[in-house]
C-alpha positions as CSV (number, residue, x, y, z in Angstrom):
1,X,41.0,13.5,85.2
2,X,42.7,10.0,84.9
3,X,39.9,8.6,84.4
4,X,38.1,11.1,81.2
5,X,41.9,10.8,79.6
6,X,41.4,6.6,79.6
7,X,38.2,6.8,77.8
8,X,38.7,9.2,75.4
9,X,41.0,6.2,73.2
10,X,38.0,4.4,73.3
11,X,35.8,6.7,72.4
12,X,37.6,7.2,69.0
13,X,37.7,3.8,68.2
14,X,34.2,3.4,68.3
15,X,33.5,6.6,66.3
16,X,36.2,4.7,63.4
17,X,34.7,1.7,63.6
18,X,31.2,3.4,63.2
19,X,32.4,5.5,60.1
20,X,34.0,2.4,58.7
21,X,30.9,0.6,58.9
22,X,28.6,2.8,57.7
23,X,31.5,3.3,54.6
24,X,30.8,-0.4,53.9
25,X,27.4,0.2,53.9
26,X,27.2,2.9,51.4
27,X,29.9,0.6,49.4
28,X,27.7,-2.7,49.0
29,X,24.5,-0.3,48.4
30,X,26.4,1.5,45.3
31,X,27.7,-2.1,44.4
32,X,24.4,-3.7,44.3
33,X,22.8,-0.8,42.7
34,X,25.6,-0.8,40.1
35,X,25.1,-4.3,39.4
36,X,21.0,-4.0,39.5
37,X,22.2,-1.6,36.7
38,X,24.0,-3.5,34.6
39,X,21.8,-6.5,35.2
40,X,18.7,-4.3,33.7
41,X,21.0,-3.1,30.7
42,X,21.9,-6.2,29.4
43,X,17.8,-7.5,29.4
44,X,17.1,-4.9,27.3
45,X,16.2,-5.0,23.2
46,X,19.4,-4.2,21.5
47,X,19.2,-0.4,20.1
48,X,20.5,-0.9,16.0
49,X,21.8,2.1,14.1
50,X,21.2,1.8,10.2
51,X,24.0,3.9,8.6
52,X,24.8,4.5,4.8
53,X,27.9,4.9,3.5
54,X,28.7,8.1,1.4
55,X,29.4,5.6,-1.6
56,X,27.2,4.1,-3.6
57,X,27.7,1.6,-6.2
58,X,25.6,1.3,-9.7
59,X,26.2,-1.2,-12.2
60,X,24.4,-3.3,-15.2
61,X,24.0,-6.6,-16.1
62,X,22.5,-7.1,-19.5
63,X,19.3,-5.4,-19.3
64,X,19.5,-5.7,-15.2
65,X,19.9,-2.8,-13.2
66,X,22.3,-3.7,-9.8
67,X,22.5,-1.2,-7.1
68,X,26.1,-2.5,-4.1
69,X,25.0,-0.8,-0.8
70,X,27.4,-1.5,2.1
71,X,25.8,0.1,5.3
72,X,26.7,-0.4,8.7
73,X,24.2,-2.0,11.0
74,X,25.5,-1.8,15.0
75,X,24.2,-1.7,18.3
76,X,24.5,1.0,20.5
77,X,24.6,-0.9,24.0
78,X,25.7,-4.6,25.0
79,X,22.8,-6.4,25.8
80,X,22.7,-10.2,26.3
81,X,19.7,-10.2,23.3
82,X,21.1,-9.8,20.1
83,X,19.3,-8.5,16.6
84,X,18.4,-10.7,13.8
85,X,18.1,-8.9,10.3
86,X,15.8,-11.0,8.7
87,X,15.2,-9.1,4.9
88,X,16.5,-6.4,3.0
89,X,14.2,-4.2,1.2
90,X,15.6,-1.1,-1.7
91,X,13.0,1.5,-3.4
92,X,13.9,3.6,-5.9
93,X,11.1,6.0,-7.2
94,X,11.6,9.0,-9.8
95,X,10.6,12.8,-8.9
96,X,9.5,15.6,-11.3
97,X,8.9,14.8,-14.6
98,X,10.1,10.9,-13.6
99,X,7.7,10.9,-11.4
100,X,5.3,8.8,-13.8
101,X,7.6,6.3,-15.5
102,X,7.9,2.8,-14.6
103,X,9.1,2.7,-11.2
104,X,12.0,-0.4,-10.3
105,X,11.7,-3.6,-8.3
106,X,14.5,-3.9,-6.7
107,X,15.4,-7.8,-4.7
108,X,18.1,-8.7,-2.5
109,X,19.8,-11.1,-4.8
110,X,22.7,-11.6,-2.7
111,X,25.9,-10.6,-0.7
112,X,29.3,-9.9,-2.1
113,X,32.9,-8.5,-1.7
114,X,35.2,-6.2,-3.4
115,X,38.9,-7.1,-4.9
116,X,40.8,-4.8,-6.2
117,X,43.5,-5.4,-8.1
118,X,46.3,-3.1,-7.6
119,X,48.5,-3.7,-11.0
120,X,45.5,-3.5,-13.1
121,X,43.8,-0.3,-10.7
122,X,40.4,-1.9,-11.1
123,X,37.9,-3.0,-8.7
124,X,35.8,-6.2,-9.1
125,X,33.2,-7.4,-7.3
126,X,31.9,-11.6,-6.4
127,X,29.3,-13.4,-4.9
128,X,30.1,-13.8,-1.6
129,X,26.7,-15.3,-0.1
130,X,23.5,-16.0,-0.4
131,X,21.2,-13.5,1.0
132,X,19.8,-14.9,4.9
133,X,19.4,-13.9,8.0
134,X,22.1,-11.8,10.0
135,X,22.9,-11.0,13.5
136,X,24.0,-8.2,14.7
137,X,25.1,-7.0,18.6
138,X,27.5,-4.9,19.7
139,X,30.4,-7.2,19.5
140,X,29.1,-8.0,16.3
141,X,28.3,-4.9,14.0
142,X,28.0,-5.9,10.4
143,X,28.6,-3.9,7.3
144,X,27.4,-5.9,4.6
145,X,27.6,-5.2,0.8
146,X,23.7,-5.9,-0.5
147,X,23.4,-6.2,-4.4
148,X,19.7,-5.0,-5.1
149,X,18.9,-5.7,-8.6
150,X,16.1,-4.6,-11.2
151,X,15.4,-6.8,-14.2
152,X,14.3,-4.9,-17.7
153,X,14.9,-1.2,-16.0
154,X,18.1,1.1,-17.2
155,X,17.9,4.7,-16.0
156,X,16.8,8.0,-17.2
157,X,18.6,11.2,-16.3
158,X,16.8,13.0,-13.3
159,X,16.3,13.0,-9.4
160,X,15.6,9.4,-7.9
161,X,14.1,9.3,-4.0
162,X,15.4,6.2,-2.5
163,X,14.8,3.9,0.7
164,X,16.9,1.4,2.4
165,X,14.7,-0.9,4.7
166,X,16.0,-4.0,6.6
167,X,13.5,-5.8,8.3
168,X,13.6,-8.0,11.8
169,X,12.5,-10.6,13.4
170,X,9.6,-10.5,15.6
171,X,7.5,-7.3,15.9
172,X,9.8,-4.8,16.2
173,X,9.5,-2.2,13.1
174,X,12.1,-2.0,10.1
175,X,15.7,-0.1,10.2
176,X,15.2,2.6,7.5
177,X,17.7,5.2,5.5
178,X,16.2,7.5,3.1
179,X,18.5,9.0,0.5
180,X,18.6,11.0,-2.9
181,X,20.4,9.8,-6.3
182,X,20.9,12.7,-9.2
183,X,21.7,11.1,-12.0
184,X,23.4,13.5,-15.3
185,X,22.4,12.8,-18.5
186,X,25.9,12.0,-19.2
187,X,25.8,9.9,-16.3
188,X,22.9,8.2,-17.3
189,X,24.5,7.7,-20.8
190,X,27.4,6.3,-19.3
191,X,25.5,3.5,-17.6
192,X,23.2,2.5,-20.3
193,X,26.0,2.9,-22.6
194,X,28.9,1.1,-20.5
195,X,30.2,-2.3,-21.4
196,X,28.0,-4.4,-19.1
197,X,30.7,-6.8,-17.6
198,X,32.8,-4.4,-16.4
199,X,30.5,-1.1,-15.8
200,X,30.8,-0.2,-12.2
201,X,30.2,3.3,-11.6
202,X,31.1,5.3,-8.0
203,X,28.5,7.7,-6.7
204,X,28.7,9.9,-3.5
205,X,26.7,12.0,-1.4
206,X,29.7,14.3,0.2
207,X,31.1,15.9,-2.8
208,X,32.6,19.3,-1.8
209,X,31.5,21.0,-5.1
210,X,28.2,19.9,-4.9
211,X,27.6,21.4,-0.9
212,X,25.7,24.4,-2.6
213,X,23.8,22.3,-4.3
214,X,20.1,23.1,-3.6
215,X,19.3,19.9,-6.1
216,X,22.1,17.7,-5.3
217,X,23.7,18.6,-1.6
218,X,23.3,15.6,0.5
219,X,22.3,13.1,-2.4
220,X,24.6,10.7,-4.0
221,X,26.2,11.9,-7.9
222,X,28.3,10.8,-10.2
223,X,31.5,11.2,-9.1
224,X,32.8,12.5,-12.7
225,X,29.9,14.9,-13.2
């Protein structure tokens, strides 16, 4: 009996130290597969999101239709790649009975920023780049206010179809954002009829009142309409 009660001490040990083993085992396995993981993550393509913001921004410039979009372009895992947006693209086409007028061409003309002034309660916009390539990762998501501009267009009262479209670099096919624009006709007087250096009118697409809507839910309208 003295002799069973001596090695049954050593018997435990070895079971621990045969647990604890295969413990560390199963601990560097999950490591390396965790890291395998993370490794295969960060090789892949960035994913972008292409997001529009529920304002839109319309203004004039002579006989020069300008359109200030500021969407936000982010990626939706870190990856050690990052996305270059190489060109900005807007569309504009009319529906119904504007479906045969002379459709826009919009161009990127550049990139900008709002002030606003507080004592005056106005809001003005300025060049704040030429329009260029951008990068975007997941540290880096970029919301970027485009001016899109139209030479020798103004608007006439009616639905407009609309397309966002930011190409990139290589072969990988464009971001794009579809969205709908009703314009009043007293909207559309407003803007052919606004004072030209200062006309900057605010459209949105979320307007409670407008939820009902089966013309104008989800598209962007005149704010004062």
């Amino acid at each position: 009996m003295a002799d069973s009660d001596e090695d049954a001490p050593a018997s435990g040990r070895s079971g621990f130290d045969a647990v604890h083993k295969w413990a560390a085992t199963i601990a560097a396995v999950a490591a390396l597969a965790f890291s395998l993981y993370n490794f295969t993550e960060l090789q892949r393509k960035p994913e972008i999101d292409l997001s529009l913001p529920h304002f839109m921004r319309i203004g004039m410039e002579d006989d020069n239709v300008q359109f200030f979009v500021q969407p936000t372009v982010s990626a939706r895992i870190r990856t050690q790649d990052v996305e270059v947006i190489r060109d900005a693209h807007f569309d504009l086409t009319g529906t119904g009975a504007l479906a045969s007028s002379k459709r826009p061409v919009f161009y990127w003309r550049e990139l900008g920023a709002w002030n606003f002034d507080a004592e005056a309660s106005w809001l003005s916009y300025q060049w704040s780049a030429d329009p260029a390539p951008f990068i975007v990762s997941q540290d880096k998501p970029q919301q970027p206010i485009f001016l899109f501009q139209a030479d020798g267009w103004n608007f006439r009262a009616g639905r407009y179809e609309g397309k966002l479209r930011l190409t990139r670099t290589g072969s990988r096919s464009p971001l794009t954002k579809a969205f709908c624009i009703v314009l009043s006709e007293r909207a559309a007087k407003e803007i052919r009829d606004g004072e030209p250096s200062r006309g900057i009118y605010f459209f949105r697409n979320d307007l409670p009142r407008f939820a009902a809507s089966k013309d104008r839910s989800g598209c962007y309208v005149r704010e004062t309409d």
